[in-house]
N, C-alpha and C positions, 0 to 999 in steps of 0.2 A: 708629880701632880696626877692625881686620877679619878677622873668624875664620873661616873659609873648610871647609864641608862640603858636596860631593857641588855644587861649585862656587853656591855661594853663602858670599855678602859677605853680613854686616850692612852697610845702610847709613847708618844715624843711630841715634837714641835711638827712633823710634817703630819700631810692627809693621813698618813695612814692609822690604824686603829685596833689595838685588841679586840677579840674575837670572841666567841664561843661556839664550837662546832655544831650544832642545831639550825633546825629550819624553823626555828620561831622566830632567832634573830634577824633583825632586820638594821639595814644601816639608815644613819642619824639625816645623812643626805647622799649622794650618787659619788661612789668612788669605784674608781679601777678593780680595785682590789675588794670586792663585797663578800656573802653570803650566799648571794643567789653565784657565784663563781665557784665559792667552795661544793656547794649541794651539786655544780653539774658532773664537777671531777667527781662526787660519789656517787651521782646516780652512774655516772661510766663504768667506776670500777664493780659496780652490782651487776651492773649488765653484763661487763664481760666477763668477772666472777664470781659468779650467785654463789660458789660454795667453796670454803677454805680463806686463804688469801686474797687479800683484793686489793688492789690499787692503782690509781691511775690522775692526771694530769687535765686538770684548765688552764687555757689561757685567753684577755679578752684583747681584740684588735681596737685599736682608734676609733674603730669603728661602731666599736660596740658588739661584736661576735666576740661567741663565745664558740672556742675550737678545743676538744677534748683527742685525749690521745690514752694508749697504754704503753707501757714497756716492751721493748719487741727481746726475746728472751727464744736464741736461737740454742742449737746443742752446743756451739763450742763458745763460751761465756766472756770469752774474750771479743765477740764480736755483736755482744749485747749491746741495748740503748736501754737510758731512761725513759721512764713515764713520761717526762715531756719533749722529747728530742720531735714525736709524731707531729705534736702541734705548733711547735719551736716553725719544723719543714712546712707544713703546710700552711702557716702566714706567710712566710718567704714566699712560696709558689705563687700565693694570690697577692703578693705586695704589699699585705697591711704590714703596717708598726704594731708589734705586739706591747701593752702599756701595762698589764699583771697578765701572772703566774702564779698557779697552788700545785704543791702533788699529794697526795693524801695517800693513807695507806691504813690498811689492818691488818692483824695476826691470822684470827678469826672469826668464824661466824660470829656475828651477834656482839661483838669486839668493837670496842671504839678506836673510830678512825682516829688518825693522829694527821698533821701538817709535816712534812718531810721539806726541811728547806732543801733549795737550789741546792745539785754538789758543785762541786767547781769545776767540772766542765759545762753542766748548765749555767752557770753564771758566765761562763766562758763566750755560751753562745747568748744567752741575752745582752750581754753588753752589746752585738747589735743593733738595739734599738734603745740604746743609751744609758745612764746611770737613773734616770729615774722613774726606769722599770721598777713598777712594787711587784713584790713576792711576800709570802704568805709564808711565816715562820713558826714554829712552837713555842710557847710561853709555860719554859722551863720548869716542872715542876707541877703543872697543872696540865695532865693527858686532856686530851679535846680542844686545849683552849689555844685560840693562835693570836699573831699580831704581823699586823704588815709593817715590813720596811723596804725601803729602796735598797735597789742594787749596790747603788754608792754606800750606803750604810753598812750591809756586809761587806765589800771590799774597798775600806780605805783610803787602804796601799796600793789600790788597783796598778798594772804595771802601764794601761794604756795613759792615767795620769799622770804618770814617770815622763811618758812620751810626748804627750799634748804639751805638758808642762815647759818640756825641752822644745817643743815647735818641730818634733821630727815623726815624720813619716810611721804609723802604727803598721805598717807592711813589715812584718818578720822576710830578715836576709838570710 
């Protein structure tokens, strides 16, 4: 099913909603996961960079902050972070519940931004603050265009379900 205003798709049964990367769009009513979230991760990755490559990370607290980050990208690559690990840390610090996440990214200059889902160690770390973290995904096939789903929705199989399910301690022995 998909009813299409001011280019937006629903895309499932929950809040969340297909996209399209622009700052015309606007959403139909107030979600976690908006527009005005995607435009802040790319006014960040302009800022920090205005030329070549760019990308970077929002995310909003309970609260309604919105906390941006970049990639921290040191010389030995193994001890690099994602675009969102920054902002992931600094809700923890300040105690919000982070409720969405986007990371966007481009090639080049003048290049459309794309939506870079969670990898699985960001999904890793958003499950603390539960499965019904929305996250901001690409809708396959059409560059620019995204659609939110919940964390539950990309992982399933989650293993911390495995665990809850069983009634046992999600503490790795």
């Amino acid at each position: 099913m998909q009813a299409t205003a001011r280019r937006l798709f629903v895309a499932s049964a929950t809040s969340c909603a297909r996209r399209r990367l622009t700052r015309n769009a606007l959403p139909q009513h107030p979600m976690p996961l908006d527009q005005p979230l995607v435009d802040a991760a790319i006014r960040q990755a302009l800022d920090r960079f205005p030329t070549g490559y760019a990308g970077a990370a929002a995310v909003r607290t309970d609260a309604g902050r919105i906390i941006t980050s970049v990639a921290f990208d040191p010389p030995n690559s193994c001890a690099s972070l994602c675009h969102e690990a920054g902002a992931y840390c600094e809700a923890n610090r300040i105690g919000a519940r982070v409720v969405a996440s986007v990371c966007v990214s481009r090639e080049t200059p003048g290049g459309t931004f794309i939506i870079l889902a969670p990898c699985g160690i960001c999904q890793e770390r958003l499950a603390l603050w539960g499965p019904d973290v929305e996250v901001a995904v690409a809708v396959l096939g059409r560059p620019g265009e995204w659609e939110c789903r919940t964390l539950a929705e990309l992982r399933p199989h989650d293993w911390l379900r495995a665990v809850s399910d069983a009634e046992q301690s999600p503490i790795l022995r």
